[in-house]
C-alpha positions as CSV (number, residue, x, y, z in Angstrom):
1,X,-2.4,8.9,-7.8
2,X,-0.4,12.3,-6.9
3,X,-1.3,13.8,-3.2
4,X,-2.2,17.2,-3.1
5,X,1.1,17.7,-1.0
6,X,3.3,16.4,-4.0
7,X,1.8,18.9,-7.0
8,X,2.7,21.3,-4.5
9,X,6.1,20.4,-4.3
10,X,6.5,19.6,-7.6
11,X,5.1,23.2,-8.3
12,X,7.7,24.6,-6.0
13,X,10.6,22.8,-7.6
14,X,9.3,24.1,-11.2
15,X,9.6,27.8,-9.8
16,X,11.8,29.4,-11.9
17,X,15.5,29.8,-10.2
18,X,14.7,27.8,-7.0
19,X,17.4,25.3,-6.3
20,X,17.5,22.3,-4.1
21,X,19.1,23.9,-1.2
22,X,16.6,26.1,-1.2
23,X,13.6,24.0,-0.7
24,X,16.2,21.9,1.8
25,X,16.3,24.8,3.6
26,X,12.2,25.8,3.6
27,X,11.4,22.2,5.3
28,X,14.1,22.3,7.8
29,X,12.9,25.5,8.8
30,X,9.2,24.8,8.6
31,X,9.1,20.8,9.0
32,X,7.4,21.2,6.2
33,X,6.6,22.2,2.1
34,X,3.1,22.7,2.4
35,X,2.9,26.5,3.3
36,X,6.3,27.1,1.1
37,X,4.3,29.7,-1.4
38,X,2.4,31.0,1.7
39,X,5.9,32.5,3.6
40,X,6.5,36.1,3.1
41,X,9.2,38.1,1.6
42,X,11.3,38.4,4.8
43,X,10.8,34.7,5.6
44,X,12.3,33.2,2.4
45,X,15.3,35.9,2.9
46,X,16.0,35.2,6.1
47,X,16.4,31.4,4.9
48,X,19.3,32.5,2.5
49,X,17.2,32.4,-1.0
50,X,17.9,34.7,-2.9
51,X,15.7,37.8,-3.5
52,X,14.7,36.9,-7.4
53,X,14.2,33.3,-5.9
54,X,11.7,34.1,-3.2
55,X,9.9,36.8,-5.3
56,X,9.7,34.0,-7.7
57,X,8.0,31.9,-4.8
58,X,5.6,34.6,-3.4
59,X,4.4,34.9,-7.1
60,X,4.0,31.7,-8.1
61,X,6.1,32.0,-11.5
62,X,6.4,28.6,-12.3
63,X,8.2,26.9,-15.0
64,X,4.9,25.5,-16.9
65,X,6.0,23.9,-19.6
66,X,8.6,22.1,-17.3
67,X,5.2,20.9,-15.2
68,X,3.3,20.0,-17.5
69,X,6.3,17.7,-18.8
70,X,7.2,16.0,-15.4
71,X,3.1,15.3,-15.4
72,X,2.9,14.0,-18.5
73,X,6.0,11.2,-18.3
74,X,5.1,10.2,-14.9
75,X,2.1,9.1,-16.2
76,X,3.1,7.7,-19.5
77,X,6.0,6.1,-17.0
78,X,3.2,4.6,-14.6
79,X,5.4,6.8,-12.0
80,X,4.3,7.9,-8.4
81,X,5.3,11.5,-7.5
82,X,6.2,11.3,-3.9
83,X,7.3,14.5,-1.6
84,X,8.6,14.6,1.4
85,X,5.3,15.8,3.5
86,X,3.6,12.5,1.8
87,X,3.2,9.3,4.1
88,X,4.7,7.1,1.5
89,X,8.2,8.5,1.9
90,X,10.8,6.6,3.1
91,X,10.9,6.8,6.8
92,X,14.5,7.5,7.5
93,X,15.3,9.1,4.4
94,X,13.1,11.5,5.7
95,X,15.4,12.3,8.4
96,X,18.5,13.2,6.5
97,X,20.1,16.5,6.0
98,X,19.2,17.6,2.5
99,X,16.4,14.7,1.9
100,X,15.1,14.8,-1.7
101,X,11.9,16.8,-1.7
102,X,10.7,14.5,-4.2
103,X,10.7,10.9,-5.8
104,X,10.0,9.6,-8.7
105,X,8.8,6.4,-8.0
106,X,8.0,2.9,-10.4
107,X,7.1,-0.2,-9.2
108,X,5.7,-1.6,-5.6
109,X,6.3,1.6,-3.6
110,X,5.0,-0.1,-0.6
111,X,8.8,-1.4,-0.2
112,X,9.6,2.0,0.1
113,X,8.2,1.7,3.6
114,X,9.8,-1.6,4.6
115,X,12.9,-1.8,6.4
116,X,15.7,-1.1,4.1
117,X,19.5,-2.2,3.9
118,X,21.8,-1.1,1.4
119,X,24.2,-3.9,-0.7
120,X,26.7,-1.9,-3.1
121,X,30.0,-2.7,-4.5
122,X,32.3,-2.1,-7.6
123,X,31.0,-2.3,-11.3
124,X,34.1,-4.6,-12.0
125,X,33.8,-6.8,-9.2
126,X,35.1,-10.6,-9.3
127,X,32.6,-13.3,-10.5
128,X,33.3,-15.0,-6.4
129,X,32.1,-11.3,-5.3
130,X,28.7,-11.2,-7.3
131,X,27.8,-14.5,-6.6
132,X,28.3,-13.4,-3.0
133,X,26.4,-10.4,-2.9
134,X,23.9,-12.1,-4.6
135,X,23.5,-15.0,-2.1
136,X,23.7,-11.8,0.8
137,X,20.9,-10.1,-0.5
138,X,18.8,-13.3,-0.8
139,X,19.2,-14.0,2.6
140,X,18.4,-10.4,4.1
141,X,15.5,-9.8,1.4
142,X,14.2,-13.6,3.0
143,X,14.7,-11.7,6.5
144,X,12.3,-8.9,5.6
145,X,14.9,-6.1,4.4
146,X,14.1,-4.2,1.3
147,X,17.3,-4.5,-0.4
148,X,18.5,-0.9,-2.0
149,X,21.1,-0.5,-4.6
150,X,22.2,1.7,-7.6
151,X,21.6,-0.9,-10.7
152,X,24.5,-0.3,-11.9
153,X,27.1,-3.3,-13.4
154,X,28.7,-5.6,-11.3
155,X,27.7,-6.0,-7.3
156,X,24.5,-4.0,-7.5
157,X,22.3,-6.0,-10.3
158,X,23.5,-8.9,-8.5
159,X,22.2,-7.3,-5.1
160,X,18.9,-7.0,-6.6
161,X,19.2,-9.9,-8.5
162,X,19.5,-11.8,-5.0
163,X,16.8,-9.9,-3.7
164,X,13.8,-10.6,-5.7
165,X,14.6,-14.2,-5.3
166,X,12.9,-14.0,-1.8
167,X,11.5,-10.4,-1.5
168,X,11.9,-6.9,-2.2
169,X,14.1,-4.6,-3.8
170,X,14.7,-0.8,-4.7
171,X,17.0,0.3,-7.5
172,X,18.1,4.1,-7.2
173,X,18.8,5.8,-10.4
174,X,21.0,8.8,-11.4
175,X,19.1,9.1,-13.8
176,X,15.4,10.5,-14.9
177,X,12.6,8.5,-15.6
178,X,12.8,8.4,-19.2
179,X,16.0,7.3,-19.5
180,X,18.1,3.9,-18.3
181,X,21.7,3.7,-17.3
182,X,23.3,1.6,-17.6
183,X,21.4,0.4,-20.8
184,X,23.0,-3.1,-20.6
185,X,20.6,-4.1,-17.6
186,X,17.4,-2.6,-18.3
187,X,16.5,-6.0,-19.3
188,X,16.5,-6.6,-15.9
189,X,13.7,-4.1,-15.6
190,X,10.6,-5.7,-15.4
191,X,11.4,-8.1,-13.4
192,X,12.9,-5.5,-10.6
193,X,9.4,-3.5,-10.9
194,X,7.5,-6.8,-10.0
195,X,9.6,-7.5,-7.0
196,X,10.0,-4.0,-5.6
197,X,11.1,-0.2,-7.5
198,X,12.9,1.9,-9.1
199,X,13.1,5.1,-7.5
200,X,15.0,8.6,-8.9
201,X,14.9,12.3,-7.7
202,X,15.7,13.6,-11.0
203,X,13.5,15.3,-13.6
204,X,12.3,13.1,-16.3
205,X,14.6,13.9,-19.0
206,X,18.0,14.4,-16.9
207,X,20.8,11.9,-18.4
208,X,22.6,9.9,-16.3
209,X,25.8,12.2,-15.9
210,X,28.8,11.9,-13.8
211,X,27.8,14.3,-11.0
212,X,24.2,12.8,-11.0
213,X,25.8,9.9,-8.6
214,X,27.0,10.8,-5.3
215,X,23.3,12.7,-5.3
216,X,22.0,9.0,-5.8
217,X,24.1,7.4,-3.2
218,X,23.4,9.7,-0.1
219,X,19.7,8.5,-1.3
220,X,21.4,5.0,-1.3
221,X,22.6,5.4,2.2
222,X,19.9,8.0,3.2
223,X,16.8,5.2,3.2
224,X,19.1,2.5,4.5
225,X,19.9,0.8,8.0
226,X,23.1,0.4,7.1
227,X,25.2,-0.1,4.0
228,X,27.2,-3.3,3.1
229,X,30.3,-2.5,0.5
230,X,31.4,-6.0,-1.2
231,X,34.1,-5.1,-2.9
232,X,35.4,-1.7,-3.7
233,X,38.8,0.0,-5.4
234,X,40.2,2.9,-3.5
235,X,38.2,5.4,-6.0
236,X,34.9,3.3,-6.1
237,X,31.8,5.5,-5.7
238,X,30.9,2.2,-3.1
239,X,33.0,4.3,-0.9
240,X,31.4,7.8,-1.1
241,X,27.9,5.2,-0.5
242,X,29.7,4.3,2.7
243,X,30.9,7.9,3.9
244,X,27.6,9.3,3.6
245,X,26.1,6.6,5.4
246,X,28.7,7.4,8.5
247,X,27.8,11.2,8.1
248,X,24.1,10.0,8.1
249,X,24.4,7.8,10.8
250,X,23.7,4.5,9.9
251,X,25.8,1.4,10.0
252,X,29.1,0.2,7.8
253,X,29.4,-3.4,6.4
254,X,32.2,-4.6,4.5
255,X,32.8,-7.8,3.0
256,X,36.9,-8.8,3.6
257,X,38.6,-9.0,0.4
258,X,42.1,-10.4,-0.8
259,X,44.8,-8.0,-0.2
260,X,46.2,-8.0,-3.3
261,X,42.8,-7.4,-5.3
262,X,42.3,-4.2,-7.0
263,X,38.7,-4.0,-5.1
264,X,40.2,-4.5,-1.9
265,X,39.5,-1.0,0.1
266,X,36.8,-2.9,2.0
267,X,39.7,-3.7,3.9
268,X,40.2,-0.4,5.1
269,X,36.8,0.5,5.6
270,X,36.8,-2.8,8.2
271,X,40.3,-0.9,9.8
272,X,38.0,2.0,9.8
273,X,35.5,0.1,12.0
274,X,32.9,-1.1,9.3
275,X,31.6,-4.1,10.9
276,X,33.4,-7.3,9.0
277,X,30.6,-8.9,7.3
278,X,30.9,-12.7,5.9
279,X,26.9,-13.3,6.1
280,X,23.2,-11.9,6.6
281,X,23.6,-13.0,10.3
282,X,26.5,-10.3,11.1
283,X,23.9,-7.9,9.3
284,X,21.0,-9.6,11.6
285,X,22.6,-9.6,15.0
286,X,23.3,-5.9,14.9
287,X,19.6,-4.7,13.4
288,X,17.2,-7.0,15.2
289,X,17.1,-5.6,18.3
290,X,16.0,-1.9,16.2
291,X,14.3,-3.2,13.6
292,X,10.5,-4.6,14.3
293,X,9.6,-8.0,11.6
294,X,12.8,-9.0,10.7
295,X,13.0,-13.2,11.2
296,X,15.9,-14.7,11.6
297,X,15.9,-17.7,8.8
298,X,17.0,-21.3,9.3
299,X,19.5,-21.6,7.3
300,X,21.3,-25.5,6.6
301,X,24.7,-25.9,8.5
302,X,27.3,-24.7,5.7
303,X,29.1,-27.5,4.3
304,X,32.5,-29.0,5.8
305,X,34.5,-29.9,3.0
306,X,37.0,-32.8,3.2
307,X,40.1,-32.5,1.0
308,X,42.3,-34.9,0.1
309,X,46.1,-33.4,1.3
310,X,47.0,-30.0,3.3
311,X,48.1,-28.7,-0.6
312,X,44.3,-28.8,-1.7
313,X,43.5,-27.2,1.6
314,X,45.7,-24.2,1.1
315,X,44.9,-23.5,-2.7
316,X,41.3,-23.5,-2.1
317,X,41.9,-21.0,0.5
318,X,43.6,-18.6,-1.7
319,X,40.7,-19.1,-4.3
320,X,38.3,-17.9,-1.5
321,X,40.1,-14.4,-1.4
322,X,39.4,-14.3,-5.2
323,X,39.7,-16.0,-8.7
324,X,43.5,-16.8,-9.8
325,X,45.3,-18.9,-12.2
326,X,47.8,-21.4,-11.4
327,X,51.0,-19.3,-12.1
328,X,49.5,-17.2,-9.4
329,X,48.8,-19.8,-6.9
330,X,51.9,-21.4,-7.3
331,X,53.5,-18.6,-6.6
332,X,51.3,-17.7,-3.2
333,X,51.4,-21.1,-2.5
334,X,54.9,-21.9,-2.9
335,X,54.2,-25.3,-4.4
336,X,55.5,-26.3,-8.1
337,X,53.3,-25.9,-11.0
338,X,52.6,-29.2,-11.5
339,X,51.5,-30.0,-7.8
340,X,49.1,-26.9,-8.2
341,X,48.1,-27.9,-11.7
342,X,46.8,-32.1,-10.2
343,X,45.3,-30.5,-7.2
344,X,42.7,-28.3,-9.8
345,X,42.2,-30.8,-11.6
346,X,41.3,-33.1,-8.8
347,X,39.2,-30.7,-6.7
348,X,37.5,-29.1,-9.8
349,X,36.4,-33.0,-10.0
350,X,35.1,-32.8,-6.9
351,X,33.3,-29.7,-7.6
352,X,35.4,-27.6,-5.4
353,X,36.8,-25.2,-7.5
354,X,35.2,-24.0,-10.8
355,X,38.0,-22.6,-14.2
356,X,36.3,-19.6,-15.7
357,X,36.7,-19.0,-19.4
358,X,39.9,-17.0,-18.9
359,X,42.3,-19.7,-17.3
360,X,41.5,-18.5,-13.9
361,X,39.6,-20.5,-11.2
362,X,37.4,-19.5,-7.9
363,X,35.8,-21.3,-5.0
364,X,32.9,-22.8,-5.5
365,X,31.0,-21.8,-2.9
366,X,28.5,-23.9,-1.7
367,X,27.8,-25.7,-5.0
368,X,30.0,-28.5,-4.1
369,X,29.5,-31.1,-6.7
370,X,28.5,-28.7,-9.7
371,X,30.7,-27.8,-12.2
372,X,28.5,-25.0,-13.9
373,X,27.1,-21.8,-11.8
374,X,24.7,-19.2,-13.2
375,X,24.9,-15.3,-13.6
């Protein structure tokens, strides 16, 4: 069901010529869209909008056919149209300059309303990274945090993947509602509207273009406690996530990463006093004492692992910073190929180290004693 408030809003974003900015600037002027087509001539000017705009307004000259369109797909979609004056409305995104005066919501909106921390990274992240964010989101989603992301490849399906293992999740699309991007992980799609939502501020028919995503992210940050990067390149949009979120306000996270990894910026942001972030309990300590319901989850004492020789020691703490092959290690090791190449063997025995398809091998985490993982 639509609120009142909403087909208002939606009205005043189909008035011809009215832009964003424009309706940003009517609610933080009014603290509110309800009364927008009730302000007179000299009101909307005095705001900035332009003259045609605000004649537009006072008139009522709505886009119809563009209406009745947005109407029609949210409810072939089984979309919610939330505005900004509605109660459903996530709480802090509320709050932020330039806050979306509309969402297009499918799913559980209720986890709109919950808590909400942010787990993003790059699309091309290392297999050690995604099982990581994965396990991280898990944990805060078993906390009580709706977990918020962008669905894209890599880090962010993971981050959701994690999530509705133990609770809720919300996926942010550049995108409208009847379109998908990326189209590879749609299949994940049902499963992410049973165990949370899938929210957009775009029109219905918008494609997911290039210039549609650092809109999405400040919605990323906007609704978020704080935002954890794992793993990021220096040009990764992970890192416009994470500016807005400083220029909004809320907390930085970032996961350390091997210097010599392509996705290694997280580095910097940590330099740039993100808060360094190895588990939900650095996430936990800092938000607990803001946030009321989050529970702090028993969690087993992590494993201590017993190698064999100070040379099985050192390479599986190189594989922690990120998958490499033996050339590689020997190198950073300084050990001979063939003292790297029985230590692999031995410890991938032992379920300490898992080879990938490509030659390379990574950590195994805390699967000690498997030698398969999932995806």
């Amino acid at each position: 069901m639509i609120s009142s408030k909403a087909v208002n809003t939606l009205k005043l974003k189909c008035v011809r010529g009215i832009t964003d900015q424009a309706i940003s600037r009517i609610y933080a002027a009014c603290g509110s869209l309800e009364g927008a087509f009730s302000l007179d001539f000299g009101s909307l000017t005095g705001l900035g909008i332009k003259k045609e705009t605000a004649e537009n307004i006072i008139t009522a000259d709505i886009d119809e056919k563009l209406l009745e369109r947005e109407f029609e797909s949210a409810d072939k979609k089984q979309a919610d149209i939330i505005c900004i004056d509605d109660a459903e409305y996530p709480p802090l995104l509320r709050e932020t300059e330039g806050a979306p005066a509309l969402l297009f919501v499918r799913g559980r909106r209720e986890a709109l309303l919950k808590p909400s921390i942010a787990v993003v990274g790059s699309r091309n992240a290392t297999r050690q990274a995604c099982d990581f964010a994965k396990k991280l989101s898990q944990d805060l989603a078993e906390v009580g945090f709706n977990v918020v992301s962008g669905f894209a490849h890599g880090i962010d399906v993971y981050a959701h993947a994690g999530a509705i293992n133990k609770g809720l999740t919300t996926a942010v699309m550049g995108c409208g509602i009847n379109n998908f991007y990326p189209e590879a992980n749609k299949r994940y799609e049902p499963t992410v509207l049973k165990s949370g939502c899938i929210v957009t501020e775009f029109f219905s028919d918008m494609p997911a273009l290039a210039g549609n995503f650092p809109q999405r992210n400040r919605i990323i940050s906007g609704m978020s406690h704080g935002v954890v990067v794992v793993e990021a390149s220096a040009r990764s949009g992970s890192l416009i996530t994470a500016r807005y979120a400083g220029e909004q306000g809320r907390e930085v996270y970032a996961v350390p990463a091997f210097p010599m990894s392509k996705n290694c910026a997280t580095n910097k942001l940590i330099k740039d006093g993100a808060r360094l972030t190895e588990s939900y309990y650095d996430i936990l300590d800092e938000l607990r004492y803001r946030i009321d319901g989050l529970k702090e989850v028993d969690k087993p004492e992590p494993v201590r692992l017993q190698f064999g020789n100070p040379d099985d020691a050192r390479l599986y703490s190189l594989l922690e910073n990120g998958m490499l092959n033996p050339d590689e290690l020997s190198t950073l090791s300084g050990m001979d190929i063939g003292s790297v190449t029985i230590s692999l063997v031995q410890m991938e025995l032992e379920g300490y180290v898992i080879r990938e398809i490509d030659g390379k091998y990574r950590a195994a985490g805390g699967n000690y004693g498997q030698n398969s993982h999932s995806s």
